[in-house]
C-alpha positions as CSV (number, residue, x, y, z in Angstrom):
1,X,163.0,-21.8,147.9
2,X,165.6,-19.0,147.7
3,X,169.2,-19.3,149.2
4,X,169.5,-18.3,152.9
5,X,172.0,-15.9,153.5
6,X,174.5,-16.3,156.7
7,X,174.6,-13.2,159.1
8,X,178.0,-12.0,160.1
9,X,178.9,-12.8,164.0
10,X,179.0,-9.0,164.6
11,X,176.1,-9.1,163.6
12,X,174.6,-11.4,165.6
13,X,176.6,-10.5,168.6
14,X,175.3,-6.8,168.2
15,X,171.1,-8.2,167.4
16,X,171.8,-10.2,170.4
17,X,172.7,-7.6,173.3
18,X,169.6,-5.3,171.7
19,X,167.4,-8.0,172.8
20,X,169.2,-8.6,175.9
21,X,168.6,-5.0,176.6
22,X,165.0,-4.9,175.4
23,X,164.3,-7.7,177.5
24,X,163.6,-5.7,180.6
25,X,160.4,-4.3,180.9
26,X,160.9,-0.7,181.4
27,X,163.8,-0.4,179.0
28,X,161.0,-1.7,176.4
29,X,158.1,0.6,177.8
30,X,160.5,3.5,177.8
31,X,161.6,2.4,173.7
32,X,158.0,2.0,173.1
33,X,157.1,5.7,174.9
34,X,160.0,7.3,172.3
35,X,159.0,5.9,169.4
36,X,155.8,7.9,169.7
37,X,158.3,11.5,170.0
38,X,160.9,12.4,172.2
39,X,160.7,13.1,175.8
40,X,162.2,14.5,179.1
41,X,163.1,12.5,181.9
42,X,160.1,14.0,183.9
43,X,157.5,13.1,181.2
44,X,158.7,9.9,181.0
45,X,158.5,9.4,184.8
46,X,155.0,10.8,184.8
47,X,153.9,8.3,181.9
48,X,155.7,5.3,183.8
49,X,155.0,6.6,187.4
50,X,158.5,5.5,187.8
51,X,161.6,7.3,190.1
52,X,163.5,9.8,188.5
53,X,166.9,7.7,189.4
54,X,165.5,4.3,187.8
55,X,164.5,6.2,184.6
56,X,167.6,7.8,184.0
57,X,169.7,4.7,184.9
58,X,167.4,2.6,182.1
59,X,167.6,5.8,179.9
60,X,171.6,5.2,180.2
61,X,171.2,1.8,179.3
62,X,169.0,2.8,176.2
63,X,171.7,5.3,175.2
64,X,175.0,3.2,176.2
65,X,173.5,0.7,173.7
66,X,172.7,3.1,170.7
67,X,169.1,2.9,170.8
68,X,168.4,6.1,172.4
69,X,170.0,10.0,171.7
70,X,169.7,12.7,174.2
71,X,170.4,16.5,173.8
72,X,170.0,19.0,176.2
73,X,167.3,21.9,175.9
74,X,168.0,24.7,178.5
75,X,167.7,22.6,182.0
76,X,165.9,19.4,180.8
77,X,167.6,16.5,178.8
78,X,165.5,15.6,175.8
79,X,165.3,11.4,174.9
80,X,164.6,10.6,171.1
81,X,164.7,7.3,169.3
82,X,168.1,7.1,167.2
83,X,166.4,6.2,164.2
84,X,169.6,5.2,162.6
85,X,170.6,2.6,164.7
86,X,167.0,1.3,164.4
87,X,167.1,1.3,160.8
88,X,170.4,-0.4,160.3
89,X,169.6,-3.5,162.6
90,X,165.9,-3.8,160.7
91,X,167.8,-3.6,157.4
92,X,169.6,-6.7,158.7
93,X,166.7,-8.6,159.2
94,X,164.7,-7.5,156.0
95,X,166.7,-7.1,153.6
């Protein structure tokens, strides 16, 4: 059997408030919508058939935490997955 390796605690600490985050289901459904391409707020609340305010205060969750980028394109703010964030908490789980 090969050797486990230990995590770091920042590590852990950091894995830990992505699932706490993740754990609500709209903050999920609206990761899960972005990982297919980014969207507005509108298209998001369209998909969802959520409220304009509880979208955005989940999409400030999302991007508070990392695991979401926003830009703005004229009057609309645009939502993307920030695929290096991603990236770098899979590479700590597969190495």
């Amino acid at each position: 059997m090969p050797a486990r390796r230990q995590f770091s605690a920042e590590y852990i600490t950091a894995a830990a408030h992505v699932l706490d985050v993740l754990s609500h289901e709209t903050r999920l459904n609206l990761v899960l919508l972005l990982a297919q391409g980014e969207a507005t707020v509108t298209e998001l609340c369209d998909l969802l058939g959520g409220v304009q305010s509880n979208i955005s205060h989940h999409l400030s969750i999302l991007r508070t935490t990392g695991l979401v980028t926003d830009r703005r394109e004229g009057q609309f703010v645009v939502y993307a997955i920030n695929i290096p964030m991603w990236k770098g908490m899979a590479n700590g789980f597969f190495d």
